[in-house]
VOPAGU-2260 file (C-alpha; in pm, 1 decimal, decimal comma):
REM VOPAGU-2260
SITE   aa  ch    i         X         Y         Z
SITE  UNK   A    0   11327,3   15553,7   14991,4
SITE  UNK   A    1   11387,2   15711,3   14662,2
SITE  UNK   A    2   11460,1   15503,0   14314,6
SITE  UNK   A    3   11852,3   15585,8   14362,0
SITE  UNK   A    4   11826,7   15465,0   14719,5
SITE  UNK   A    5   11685,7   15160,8   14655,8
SITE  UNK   A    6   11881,3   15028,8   14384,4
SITE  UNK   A    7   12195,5   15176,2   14598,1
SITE  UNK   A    8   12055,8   14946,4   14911,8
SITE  UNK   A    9   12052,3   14639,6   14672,3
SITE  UNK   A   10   12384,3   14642,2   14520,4
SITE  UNK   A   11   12539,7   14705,6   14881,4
SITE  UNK   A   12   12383,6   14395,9   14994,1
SITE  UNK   A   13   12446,6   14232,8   14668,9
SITE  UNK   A   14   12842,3   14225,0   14754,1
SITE  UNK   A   15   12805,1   13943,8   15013,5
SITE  UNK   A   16   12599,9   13713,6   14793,1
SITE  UNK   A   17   12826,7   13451,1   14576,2
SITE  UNK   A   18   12755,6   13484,5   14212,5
SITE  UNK   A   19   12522,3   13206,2   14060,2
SITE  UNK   A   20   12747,1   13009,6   13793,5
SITE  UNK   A   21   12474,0   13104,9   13573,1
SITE  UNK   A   22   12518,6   13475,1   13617,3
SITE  UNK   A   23   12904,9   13452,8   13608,2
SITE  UNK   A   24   12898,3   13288,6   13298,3
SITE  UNK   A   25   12680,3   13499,5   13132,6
SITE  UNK   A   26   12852,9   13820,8   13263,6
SITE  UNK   A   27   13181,5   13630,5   13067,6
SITE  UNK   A   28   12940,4   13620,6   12773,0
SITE  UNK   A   29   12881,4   13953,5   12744,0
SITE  UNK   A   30   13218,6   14082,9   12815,2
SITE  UNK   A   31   13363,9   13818,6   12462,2
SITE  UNK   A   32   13051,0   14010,8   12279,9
SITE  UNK   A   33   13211,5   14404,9   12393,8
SITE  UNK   A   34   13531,4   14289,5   12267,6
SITE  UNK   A   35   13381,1   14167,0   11928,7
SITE  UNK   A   36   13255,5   14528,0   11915,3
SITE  UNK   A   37   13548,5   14747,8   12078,7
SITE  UNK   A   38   13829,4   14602,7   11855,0
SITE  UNK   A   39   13662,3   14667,3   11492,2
SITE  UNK   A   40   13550,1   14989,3   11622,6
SITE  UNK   A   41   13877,4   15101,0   11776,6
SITE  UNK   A   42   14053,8   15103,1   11448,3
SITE  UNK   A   43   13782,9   15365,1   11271,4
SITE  UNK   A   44   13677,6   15721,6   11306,5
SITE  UNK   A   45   13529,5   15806,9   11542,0
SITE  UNK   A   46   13776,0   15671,4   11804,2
SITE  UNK   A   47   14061,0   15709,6   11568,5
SITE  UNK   A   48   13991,7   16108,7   11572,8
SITE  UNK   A   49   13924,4   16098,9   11981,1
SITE  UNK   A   50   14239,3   15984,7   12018,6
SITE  UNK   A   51   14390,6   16257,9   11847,7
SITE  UNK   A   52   14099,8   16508,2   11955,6
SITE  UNK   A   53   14234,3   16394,3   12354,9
SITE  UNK   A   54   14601,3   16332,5   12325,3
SITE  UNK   A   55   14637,4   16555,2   12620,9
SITE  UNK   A   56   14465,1   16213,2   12822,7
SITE  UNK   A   57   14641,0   15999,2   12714,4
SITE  UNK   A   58   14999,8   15741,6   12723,5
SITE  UNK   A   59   14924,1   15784,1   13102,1
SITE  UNK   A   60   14730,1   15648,7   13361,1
SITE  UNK   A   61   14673,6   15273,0   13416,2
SITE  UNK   A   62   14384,3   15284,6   13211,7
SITE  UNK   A   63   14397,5   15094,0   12834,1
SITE  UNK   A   64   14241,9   15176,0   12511,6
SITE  UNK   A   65   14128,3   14835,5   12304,8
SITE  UNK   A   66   14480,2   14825,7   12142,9
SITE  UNK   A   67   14731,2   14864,7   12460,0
SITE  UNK   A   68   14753,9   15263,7   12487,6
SITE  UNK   A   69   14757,9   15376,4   12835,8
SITE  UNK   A   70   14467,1   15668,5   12930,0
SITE  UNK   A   71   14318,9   15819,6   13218,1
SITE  UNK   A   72   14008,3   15563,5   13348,3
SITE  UNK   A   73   13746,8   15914,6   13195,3
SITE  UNK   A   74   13985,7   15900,3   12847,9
SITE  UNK   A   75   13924,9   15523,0   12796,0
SITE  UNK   A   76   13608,1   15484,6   12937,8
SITE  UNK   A   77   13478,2   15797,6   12633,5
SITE  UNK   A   78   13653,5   15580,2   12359,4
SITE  UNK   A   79   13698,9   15238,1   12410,3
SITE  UNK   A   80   13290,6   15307,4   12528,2
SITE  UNK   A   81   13267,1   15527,3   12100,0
SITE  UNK   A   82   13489,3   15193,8   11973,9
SITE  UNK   A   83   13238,8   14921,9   12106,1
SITE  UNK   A   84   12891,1   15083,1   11964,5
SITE  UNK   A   85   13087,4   15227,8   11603,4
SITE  UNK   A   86   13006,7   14918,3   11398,5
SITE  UNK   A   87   12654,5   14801,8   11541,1
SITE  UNK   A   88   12758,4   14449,1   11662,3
SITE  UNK   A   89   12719,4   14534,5   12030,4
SITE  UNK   A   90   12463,7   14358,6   12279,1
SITE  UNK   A   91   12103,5   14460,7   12321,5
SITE  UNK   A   92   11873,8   14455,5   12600,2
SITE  UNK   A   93   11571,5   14410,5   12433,4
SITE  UNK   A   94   11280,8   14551,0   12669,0
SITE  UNK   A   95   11463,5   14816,1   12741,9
SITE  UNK   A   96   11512,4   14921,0   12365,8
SITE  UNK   A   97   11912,4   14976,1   12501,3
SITE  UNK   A   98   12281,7   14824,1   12406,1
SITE  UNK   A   99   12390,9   14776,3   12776,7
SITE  UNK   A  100   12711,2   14680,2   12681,5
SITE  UNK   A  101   12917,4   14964,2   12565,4
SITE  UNK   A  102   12891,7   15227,4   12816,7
SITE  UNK   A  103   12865,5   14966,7   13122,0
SITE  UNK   A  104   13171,7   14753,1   12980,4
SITE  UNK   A  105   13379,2   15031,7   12906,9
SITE  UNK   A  106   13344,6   15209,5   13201,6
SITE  UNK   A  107   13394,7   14950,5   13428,9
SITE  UNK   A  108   13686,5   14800,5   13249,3
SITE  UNK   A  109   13857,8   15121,5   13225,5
SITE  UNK   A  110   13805,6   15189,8   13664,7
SITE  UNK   A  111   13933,2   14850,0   13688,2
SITE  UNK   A  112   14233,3   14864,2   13541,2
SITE  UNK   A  113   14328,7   15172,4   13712,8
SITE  UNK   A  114   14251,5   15032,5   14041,1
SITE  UNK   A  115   14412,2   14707,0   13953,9
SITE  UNK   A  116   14024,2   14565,4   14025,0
SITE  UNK   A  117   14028,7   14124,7   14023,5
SITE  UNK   A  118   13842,5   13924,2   13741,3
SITE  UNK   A  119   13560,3   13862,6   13987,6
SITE  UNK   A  120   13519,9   14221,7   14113,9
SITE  UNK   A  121   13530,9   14365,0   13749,8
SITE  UNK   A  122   13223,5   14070,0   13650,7
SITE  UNK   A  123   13079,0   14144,3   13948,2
SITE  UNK   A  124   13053,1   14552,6   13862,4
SITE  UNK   A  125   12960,3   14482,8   13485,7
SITE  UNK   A  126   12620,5   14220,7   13607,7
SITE  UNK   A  127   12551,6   14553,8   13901,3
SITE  UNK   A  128   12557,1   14755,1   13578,4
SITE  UNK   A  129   12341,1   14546,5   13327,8
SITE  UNK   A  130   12082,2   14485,1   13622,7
SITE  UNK   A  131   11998,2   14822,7   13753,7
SITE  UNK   A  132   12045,4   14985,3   13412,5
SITE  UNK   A  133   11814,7   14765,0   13186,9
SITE  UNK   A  134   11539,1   14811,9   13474,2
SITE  UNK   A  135   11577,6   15166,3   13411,4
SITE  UNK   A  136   11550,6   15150,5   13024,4
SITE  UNK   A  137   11234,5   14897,6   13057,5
SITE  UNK   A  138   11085,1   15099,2   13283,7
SITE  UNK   A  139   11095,8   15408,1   13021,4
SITE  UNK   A  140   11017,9   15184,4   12770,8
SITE  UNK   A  141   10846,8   15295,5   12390,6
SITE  UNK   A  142   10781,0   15627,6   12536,4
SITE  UNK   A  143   11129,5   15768,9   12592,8
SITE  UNK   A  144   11253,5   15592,8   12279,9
SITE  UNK   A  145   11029,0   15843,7   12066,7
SITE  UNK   A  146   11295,9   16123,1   12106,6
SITE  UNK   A  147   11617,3   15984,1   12336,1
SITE  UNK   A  148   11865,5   15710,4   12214,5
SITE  UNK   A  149   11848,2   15457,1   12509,3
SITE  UNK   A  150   12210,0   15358,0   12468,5
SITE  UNK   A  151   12313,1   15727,7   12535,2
SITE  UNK   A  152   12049,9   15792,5   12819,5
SITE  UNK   A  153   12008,2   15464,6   12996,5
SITE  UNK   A  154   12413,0   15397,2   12951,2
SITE  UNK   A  155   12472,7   15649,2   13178,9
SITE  UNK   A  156   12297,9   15421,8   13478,5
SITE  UNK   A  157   12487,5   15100,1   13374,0
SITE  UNK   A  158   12789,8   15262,3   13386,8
SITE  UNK   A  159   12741,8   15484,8   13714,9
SITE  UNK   A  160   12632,5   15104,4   13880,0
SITE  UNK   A  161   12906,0   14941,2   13792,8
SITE  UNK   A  162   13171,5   15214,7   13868,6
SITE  UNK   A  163   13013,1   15248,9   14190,4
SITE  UNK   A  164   13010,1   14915,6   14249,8
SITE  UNK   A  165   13387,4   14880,8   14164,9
SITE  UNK   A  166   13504,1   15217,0   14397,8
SITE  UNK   A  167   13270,5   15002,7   14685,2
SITE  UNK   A  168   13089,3   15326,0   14757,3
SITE  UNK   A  169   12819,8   15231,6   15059,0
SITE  UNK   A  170   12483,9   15306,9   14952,1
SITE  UNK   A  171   12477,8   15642,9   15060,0
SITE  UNK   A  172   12719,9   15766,7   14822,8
SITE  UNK   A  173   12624,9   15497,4   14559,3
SITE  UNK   A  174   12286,8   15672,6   14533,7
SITE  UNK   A  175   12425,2   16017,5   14516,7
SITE  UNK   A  176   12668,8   15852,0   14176,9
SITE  UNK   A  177   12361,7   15751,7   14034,5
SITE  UNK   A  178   12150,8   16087,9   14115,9
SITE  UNK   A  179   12436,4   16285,0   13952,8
SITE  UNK   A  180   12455,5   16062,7   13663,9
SITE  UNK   A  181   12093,1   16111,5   13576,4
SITE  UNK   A  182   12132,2   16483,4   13518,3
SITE  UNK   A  183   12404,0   16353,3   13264,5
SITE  UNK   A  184   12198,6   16139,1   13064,3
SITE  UNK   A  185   12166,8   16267,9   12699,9
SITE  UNK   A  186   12121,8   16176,2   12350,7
SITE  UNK   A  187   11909,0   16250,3   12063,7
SITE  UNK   A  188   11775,4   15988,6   11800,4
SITE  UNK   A  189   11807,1   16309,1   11606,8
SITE  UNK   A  190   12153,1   16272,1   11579,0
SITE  UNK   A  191   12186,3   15973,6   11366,3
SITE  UNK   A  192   11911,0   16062,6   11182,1
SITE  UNK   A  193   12144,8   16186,0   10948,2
SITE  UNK   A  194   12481,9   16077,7   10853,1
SITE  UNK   A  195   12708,8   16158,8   11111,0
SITE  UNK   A  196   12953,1   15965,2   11432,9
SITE  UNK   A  197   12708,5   16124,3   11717,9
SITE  UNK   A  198   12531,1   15749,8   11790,2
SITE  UNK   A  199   12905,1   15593,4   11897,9
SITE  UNK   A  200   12985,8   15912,3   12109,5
SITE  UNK   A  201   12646,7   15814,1   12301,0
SITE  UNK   A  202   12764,8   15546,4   12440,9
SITE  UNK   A  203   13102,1   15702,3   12529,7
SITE  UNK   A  204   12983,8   15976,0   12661,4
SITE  UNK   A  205   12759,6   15751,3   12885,2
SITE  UNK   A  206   13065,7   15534,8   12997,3
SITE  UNK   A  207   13239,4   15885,7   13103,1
SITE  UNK   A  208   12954,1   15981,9   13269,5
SITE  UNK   A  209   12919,6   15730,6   13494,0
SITE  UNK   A  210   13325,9   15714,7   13559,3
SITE  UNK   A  211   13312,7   16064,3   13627,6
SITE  UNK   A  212   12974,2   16073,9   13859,6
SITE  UNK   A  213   13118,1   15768,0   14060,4
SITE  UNK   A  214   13426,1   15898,4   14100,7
SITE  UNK   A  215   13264,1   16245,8   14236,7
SITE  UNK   A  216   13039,0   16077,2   14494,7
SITE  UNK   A  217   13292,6   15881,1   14652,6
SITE  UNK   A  218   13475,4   16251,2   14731,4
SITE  UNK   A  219   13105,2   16385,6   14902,6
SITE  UNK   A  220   12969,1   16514,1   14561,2
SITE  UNK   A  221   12591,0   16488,6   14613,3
SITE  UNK   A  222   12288,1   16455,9   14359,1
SITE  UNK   A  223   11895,2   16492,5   14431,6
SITE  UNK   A  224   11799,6   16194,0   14544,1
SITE  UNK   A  225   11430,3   16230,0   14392,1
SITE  UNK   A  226   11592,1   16315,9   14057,8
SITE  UNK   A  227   11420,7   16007,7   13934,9
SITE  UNK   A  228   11044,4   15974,6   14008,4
SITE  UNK   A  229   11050,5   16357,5   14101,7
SITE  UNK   A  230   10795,9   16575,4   13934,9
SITE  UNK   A  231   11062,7   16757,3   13680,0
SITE  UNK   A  232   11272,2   16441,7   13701,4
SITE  UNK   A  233   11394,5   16157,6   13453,6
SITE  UNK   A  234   11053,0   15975,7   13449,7
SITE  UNK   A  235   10863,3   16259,5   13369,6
SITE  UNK   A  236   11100,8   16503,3   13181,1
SITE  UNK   A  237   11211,0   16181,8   12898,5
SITE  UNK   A  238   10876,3   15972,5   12956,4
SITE  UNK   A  239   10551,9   15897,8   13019,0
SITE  UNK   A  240   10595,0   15882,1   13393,8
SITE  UNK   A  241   10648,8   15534,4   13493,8
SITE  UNK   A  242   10580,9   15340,7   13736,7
SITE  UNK   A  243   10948,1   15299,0   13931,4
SITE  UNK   A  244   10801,5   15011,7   14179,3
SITE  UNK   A  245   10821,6   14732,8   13924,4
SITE  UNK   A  246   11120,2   14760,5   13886,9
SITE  UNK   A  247   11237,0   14577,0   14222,5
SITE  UNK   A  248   11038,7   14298,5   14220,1
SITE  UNK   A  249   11266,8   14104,2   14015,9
SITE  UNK   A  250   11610,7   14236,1   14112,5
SITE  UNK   A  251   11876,0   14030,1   14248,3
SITE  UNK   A  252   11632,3   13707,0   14112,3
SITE  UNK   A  253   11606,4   13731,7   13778,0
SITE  UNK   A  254   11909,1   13865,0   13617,9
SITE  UNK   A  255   11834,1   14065,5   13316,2
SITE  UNK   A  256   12246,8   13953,7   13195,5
SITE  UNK   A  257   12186,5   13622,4   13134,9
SITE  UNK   A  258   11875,0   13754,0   12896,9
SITE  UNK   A  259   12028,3   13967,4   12660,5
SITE  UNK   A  260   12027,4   13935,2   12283,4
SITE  UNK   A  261   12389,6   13907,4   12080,6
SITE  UNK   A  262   12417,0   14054,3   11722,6
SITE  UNK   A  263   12433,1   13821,3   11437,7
SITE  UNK   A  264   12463,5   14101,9   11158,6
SITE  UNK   A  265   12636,7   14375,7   11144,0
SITE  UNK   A  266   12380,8   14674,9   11149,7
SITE  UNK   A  267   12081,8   14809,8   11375,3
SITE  UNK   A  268   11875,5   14563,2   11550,5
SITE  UNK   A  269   11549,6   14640,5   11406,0
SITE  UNK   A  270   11648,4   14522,0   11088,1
SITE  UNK   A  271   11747,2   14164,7   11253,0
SITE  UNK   A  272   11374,6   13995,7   11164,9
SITE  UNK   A  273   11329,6   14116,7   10850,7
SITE  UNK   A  274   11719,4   13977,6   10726,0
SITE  UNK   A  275   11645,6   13656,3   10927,2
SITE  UNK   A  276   11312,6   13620,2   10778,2
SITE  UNK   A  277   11424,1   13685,3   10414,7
SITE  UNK   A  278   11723,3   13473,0   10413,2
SITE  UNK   A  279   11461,4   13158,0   10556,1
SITE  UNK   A  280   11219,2   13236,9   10328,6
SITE  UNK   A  281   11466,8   13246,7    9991,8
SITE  UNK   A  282   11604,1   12903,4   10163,2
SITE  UNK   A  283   11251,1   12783,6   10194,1
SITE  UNK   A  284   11125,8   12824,2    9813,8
SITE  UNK   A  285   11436,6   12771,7    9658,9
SITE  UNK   A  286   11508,1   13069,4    9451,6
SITE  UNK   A  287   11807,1   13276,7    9401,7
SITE  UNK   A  288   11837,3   13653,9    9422,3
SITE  UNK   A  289   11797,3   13700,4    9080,8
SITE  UNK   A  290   11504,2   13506,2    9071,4
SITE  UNK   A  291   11340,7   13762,9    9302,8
SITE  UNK   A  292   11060,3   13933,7    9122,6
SITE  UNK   A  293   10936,8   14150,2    9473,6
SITE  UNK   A  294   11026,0   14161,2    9817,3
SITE  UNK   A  295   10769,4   14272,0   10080,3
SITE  UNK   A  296   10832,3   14351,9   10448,7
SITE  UNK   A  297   10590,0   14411,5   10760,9
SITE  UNK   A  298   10727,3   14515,5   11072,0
SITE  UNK   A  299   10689,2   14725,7   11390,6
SITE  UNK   A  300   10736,3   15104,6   11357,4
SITE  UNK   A  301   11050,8   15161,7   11519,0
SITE  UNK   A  302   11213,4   14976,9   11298,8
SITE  UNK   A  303   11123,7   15151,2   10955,6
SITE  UNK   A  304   11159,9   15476,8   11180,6
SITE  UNK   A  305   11530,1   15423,8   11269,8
SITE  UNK   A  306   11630,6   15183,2   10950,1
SITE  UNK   A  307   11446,2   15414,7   10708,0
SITE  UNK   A  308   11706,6   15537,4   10461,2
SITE  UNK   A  309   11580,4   15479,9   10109,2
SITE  UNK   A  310   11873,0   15556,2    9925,0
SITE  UNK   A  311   12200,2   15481,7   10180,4
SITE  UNK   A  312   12588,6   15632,3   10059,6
SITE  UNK   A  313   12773,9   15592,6   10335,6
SITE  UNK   A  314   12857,4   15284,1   10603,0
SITE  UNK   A  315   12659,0   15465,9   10877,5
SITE  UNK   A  316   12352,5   15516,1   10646,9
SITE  UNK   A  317   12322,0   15146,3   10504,3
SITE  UNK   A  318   12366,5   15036,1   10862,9
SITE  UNK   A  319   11977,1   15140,4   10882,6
SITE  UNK   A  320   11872,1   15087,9   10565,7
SITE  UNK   A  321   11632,2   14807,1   10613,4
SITE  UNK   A  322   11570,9   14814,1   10254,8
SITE  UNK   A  323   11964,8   14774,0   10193,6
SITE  UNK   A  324   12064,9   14490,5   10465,1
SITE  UNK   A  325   11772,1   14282,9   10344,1
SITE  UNK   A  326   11863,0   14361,4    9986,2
SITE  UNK   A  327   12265,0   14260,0   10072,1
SITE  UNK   A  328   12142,8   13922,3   10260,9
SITE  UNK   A  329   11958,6   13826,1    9959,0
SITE  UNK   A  330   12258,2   13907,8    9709,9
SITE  UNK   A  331   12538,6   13761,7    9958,9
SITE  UNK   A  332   12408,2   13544,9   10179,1
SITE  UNK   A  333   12506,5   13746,3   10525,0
SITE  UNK   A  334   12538,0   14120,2   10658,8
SITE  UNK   A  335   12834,1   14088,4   10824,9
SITE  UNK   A  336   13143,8   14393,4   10794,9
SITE  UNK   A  337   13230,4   14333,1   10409,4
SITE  UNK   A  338   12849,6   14446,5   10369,2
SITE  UNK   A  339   12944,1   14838,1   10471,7
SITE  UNK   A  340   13264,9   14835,7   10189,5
SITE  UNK   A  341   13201,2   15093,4    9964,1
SITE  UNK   A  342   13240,2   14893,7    9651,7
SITE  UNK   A  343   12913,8   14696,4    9827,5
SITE  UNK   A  344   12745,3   14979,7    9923,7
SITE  UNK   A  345   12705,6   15048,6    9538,5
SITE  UNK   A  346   12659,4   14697,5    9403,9
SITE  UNK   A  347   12445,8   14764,0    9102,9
SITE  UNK   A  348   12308,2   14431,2    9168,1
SITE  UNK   A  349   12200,5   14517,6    9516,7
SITE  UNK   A  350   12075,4   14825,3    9479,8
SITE  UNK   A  351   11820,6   14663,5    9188,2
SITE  UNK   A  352   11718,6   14436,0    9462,9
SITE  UNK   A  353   11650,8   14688,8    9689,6
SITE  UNK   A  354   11412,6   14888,6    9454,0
SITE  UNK   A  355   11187,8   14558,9    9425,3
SITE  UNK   A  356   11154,8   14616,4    9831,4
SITE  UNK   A  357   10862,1   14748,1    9979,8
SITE  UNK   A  358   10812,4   14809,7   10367,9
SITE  UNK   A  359   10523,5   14888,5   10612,0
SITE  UNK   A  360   10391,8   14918,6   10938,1
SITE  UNK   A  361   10225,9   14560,5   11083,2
SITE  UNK   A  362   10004,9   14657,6   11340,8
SITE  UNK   A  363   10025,8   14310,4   11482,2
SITE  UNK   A  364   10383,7   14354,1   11564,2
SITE  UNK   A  365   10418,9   14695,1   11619,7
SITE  UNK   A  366   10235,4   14647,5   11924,4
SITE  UNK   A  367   10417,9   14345,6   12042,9
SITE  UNK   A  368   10718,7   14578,7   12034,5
SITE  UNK   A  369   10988,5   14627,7   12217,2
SITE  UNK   A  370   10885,9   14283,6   12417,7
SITE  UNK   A  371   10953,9   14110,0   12068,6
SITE  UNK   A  372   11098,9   14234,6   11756,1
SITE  UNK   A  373   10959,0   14050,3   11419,7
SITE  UNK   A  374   10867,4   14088,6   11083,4
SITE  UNK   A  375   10671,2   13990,2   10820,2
SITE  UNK   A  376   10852,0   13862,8   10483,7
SITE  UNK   A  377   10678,0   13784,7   10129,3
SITE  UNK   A  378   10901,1   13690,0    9862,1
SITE  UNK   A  379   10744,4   13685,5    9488,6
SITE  UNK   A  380   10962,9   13462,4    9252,8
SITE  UNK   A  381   10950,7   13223,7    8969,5
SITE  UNK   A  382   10582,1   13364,9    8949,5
SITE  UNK   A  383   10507,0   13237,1    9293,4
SITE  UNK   A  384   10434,9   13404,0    9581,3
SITE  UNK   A  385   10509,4   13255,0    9984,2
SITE  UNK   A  386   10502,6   13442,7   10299,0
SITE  UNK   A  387   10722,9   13350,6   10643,9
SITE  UNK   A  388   10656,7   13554,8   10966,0
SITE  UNK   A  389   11002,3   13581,4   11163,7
SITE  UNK   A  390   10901,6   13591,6   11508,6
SITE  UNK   A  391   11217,0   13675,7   11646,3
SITE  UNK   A  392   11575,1   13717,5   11590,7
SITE  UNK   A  393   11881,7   13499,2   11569,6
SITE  UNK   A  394   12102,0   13561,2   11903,4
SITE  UNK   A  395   11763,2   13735,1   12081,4
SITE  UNK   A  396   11728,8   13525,7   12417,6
SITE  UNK   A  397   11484,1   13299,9   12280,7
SITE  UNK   A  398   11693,9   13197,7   11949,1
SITE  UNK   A  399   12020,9   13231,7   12129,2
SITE  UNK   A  400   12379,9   13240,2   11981,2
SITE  UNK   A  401   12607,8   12921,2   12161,4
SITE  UNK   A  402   12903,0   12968,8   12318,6
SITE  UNK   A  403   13060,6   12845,2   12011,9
SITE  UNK   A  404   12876,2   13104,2   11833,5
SITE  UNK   A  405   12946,7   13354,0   11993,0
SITE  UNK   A  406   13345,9   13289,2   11984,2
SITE  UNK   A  407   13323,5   13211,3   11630,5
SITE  UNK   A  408   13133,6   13592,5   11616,8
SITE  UNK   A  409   13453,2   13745,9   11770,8
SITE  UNK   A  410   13732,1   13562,5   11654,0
SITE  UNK   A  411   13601,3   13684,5   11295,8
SITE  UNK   A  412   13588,4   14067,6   11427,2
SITE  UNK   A  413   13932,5   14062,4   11648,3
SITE  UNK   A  414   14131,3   13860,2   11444,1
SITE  UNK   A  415   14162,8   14124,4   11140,1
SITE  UNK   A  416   14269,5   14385,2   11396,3
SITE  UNK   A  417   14485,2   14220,4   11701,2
SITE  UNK   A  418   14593,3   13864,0   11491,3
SITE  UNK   A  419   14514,3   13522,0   11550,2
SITE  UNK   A  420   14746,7   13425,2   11804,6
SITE  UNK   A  421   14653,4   13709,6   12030,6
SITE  UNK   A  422   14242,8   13739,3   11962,0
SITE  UNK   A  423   14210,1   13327,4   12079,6
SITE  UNK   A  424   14479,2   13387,5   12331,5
SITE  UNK   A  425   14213,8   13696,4   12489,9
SITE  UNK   A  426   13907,2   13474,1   12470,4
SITE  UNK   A  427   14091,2   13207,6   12645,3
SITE  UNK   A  428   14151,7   13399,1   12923,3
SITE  UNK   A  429   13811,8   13612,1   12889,1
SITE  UNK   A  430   13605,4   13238,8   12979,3
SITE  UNK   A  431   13846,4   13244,0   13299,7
SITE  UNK   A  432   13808,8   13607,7   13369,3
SITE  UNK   A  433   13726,2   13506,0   13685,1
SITE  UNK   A  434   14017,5   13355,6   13830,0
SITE  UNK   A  435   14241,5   13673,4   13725,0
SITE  UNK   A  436   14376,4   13845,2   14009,2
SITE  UNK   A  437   14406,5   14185,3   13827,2
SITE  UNK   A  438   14265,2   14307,2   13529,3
SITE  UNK   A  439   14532,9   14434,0   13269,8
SITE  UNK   A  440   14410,6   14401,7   12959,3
């Protein structure tokens, strides 16, 4: 059997299994976390301009964007999917170097309102998703990173699995969706290179993708079914040729959803360790920010690679800055939204922080990457010197955010944008997802 087939032959046996509390609760996790992303995002460019850009889509179909409009399942799916990876608070699969998220969420939220899907069977689409996807992206691991932006590439699986999953395709037709949805996968870590909204559109275009690829198999649209391991196919074409086998001997046992890492700042992931490590480490000796004589940082490559900009402008750019979210922890104490303003973008007193900054390569954890993400701090102060290594970051799976956490994260994003009342009335009935007969909002 081919890669498709296989994972195709598992989910369709998958749907007469009962879901493990732990699973299901975990799934609810992860939907609370998309809708601490979508809702920020949904009131800024790029989905603000989509929505004009597609007008054509939408105030029809059963379909909803984050704030009520009605859209075609392919509309929502492109935008709500831009919305939930705009302001870098989405979820992160770690080994696979991938936010699973905001193409799998998106798309599967926006086929199940349009086919008036129940809590369970939406939960139950979204864990398909996250399972077979972040397989795929650990499977391509540090070699397809080098070019391809994981979120745009390996979306495109999470969401074909769970749309797929949703339409009940039998596993014939569920491994032609996800054969056709590799040919779709795209995205260049070229494009956010410089300042620009490609990296959102990634993931929307991912969430489409798999809405649209699912939706074509279950009408007898067929893909090449060696697409995957095939000698010009995904492994080979966008990696290094892996080896597709391991990635069944875990599936359907250990479930990759209840292991994935929630943001606790509001910018890339690489730059996680190095703002956890320098916020301990000022704790630790006592100092202020003005204290702060030098600031040294070791970490793995990636992260100086994608967080590199020296001298950030824009919201987009400081968002991978490492230099400028470390330099905005030590001046404010957090890196949450307010740290992307303009008027702190160009703090004076920031930006001298940042220029007593220095960052390199630690060959130690550069090749413990992607498997763990840390860094290296060394503070210089008071005429003192101490060191801390951050071994991993808050909300990764092995420093987890709570449940109480993790509200608290998204009541503080959704309440600006859909009120009080109506963000804690949403989370109530997000932890009993489950129980809901039809999805509607």
């Amino acid at each position: 059997m081919h890669v498709v087939e296989r994972f195709a032959a598992w989910a369709e046996g998958y749907r007469s299994i009962p879901l493990r509390a732990e699973v299901l609760h975990h799934a609810k996790r992860a939907v609370i976390d998309w809708y601490a992303a979508l809702l920020p995002g949904a009131v800024v460019a790029p989905a603000t301009l989509l929505e004009i850009a597609l007008k054509d889509e939408l105030d029809k179909g059963k379909a909803r964007l984050a704030l009520g409009r009605s859209a075609t399942a392919r509309a929502a799916a492109l935008i709500n999917g831009t919305a939930a990876h705009t302001v870098e608070v989405d979820d992160i699969f770690r080994d696979g170097i991938y936010h699973p998220g905001a193409p799998t969420i998106s798309a599967a939220l926006a086929l199940a309102q349009a086919n008036g899907a129940s809590g369970e069977q939406f939960l139950r689409a979204v864990i398909v998703g996250y399972e077979i996807s972040t397989r795929i992206g650990a499977a391509m691991g540090r070699a397809h990173y080098r070019y391809w932006h994981n979120t745009g590439t390996i979306g495109v699986f999470g969401a074909c699995a769970a749309c797929s999953e949703l339409l009940g395709l039998d596993a014939k037709r569920f491994a032609h969706a996800l054969a056709t949805v590799t040919t779709f996968a795209a995205g260049l870590q070229q494009a956010f290179r410089m300042d620009s909204m490609s990296k959102p559109l990634h993931a929307g275009r991912a969430a489409e993708a798999g809405v649209t690829a699912a939706l074509a198999a279950r009408e007898g649209v067929t893909g090449s079914l060696d697409v995957i391991e095939g000698e010009a196919g995904f492994g080979c074409a966008m990696g290094d040729n892996p080896d597709w086998n391991k990635l069944f001997d875990s599936l359907g046992k250990d479930f990759h959803i209840c292991r994935m890492t929630f943001k606790n700042h509001g910018c890339c992931g690489h730059t996680f360790a190095a703002i956890d490590g320098a916020l301990a480490l000022k704790a630790r000796m006592g100092v202020a920010a003005n204290d702060i004589e030098r600031v040294h940082v070791g970490t793995y490559k990636a992260a100086l690679e994608v967080a590199g900009h020296e001298q950030p402008r824009t919201p987009a750019q400081a968002r991978f800055s490492l230099k400028y979210v470390v330099a905005t922890a030590l001046t404010h104490g957090s890196v949450r939204l307010a740290a992307f303003e303009p008027a702190r973008i160009e703090d004076r007193f920031t930006r001298s922080i940042m220029e007593k900054i220095s960052v390199s390569i630690d060959q130690e954890l550069d090749a413990a990457f992607p498997q763990q993400r840390a860094a290296r701090v060394s503070i210089t102060a008071r005429g003192r010197s101490e060191e801390h290594l951050q071994p991993t970051r808050i909300g990764d799976p092995d420093a987890p955010l709570s449940d109480a956490q993790l509200g608290e994260k998204y009541l503080e994003l959704a309440v600006p944008v859909i009120g009080d009342e109506r963000a804690r009335q949403l989370l109530g009935r997000l932890w009993t997802l489950e129980q809901s007969k039809a999805i509607t909002e």
